[in-house]
C-alpha positions as CSV (number, residue, x, y, z in Angstrom):
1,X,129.0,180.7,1.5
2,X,125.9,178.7,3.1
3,X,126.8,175.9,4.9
4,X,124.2,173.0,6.5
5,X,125.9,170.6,8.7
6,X,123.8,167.1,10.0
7,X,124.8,165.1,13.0
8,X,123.0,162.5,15.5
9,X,121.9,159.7,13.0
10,X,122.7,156.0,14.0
11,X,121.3,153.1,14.6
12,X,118.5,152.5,17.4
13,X,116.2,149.9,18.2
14,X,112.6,150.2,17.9
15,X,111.0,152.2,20.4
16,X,114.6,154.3,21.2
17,X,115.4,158.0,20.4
18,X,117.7,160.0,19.0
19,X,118.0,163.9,18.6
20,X,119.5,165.3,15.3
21,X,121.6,168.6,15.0
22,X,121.4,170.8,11.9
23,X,124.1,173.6,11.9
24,X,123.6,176.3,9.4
25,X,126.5,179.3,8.5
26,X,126.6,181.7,6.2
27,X,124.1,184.2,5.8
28,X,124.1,187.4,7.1
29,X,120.3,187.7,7.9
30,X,120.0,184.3,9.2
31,X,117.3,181.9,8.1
32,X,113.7,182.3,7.7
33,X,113.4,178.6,7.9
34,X,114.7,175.3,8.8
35,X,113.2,172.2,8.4
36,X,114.0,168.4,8.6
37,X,113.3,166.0,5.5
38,X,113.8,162.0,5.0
39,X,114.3,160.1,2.3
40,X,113.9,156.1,2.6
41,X,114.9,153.8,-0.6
42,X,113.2,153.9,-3.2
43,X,110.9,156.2,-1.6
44,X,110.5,160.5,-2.3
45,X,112.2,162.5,0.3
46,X,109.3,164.2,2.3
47,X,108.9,166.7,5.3
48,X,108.9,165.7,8.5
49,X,109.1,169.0,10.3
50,X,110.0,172.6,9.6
51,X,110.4,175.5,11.9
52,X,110.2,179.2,10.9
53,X,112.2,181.8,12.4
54,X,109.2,183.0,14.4
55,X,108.3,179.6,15.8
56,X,105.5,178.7,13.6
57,X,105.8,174.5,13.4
58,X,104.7,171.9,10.7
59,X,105.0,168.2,11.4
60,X,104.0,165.1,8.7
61,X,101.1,163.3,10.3
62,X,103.5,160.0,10.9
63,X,105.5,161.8,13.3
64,X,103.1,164.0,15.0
65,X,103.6,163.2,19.1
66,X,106.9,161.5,18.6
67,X,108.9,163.9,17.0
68,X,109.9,167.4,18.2
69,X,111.6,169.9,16.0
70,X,113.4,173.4,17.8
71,X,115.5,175.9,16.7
72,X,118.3,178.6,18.8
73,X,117.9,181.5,16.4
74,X,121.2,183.0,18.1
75,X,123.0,179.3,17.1
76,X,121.1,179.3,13.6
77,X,121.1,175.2,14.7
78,X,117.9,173.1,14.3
79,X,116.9,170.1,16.2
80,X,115.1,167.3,15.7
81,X,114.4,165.0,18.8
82,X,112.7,161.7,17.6
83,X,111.5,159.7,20.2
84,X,109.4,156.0,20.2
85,X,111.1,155.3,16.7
86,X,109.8,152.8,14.5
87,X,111.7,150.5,11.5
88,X,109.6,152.8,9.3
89,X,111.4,155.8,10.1
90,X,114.7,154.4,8.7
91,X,115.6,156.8,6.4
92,X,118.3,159.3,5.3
93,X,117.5,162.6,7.1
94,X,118.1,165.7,5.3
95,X,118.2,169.5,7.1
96,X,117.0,172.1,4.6
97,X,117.8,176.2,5.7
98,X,116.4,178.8,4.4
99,X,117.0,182.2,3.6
100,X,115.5,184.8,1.3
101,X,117.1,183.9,-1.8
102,X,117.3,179.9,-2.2
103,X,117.4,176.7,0.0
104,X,120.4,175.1,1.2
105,X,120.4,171.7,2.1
106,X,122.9,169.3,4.4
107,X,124.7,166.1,3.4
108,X,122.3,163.7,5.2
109,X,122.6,161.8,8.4
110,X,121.7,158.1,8.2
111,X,118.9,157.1,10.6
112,X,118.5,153.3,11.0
113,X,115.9,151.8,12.9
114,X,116.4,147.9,14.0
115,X,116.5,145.2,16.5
């Protein structure tokens, strides 16, 4: 059974960082991908970055130079290291795993960005 744990959301003034955690378990070959998604109210989730097993990386344009995404293939754990943060990235952030058969996604971790 595929599981997709999320951890590191809070709350951070503009301008501050946090890094986010994605755990994946549960398949025997691993995941071809893993990739980070948001979802603000009463907005569509979208990508913000997605790694593939091989290292290949794909950022949204609003995060490109502040956010990093990584991956420990031996860990099957995802990172996502968001740094000069703005209210506009206030959002629930989703992990998304993927293996050859379907996508799994995590519970959401709440990223709220505030003075």
């Amino acid at each position: 059974q595929v599981q997709v744990v999320e951890s590191g959301g809070g709350l951070v003034q503009p301008g501050g960082s946090l890094r986010l955690s994605c755990a994946a378990s549960g398949s025997a070959f691993g995941f071809s991908a893993m990739g980070w998604y948001r979802q603000a109210p009463g907005k569509e989730r979208e990508l913000v970055a997605r790694i593939l097993r091989g290292g290949t990386i794909i950022y949204a344009e609003s995060v490109k130079g502040r956010f990093t995404i990584s991956r420990d293939n031996a860990k099957n754990t995802a990172y996502l290291q968001m740094n000069n943060l703005t209210p506009e990235d206030t959002a629930v952030y989703y992990c998304k795993a993927v293996t050859g058969l379907a996508n799994y996604w995590g519970q959401g971790t709440q990223v709220t960005v505030s003075s």
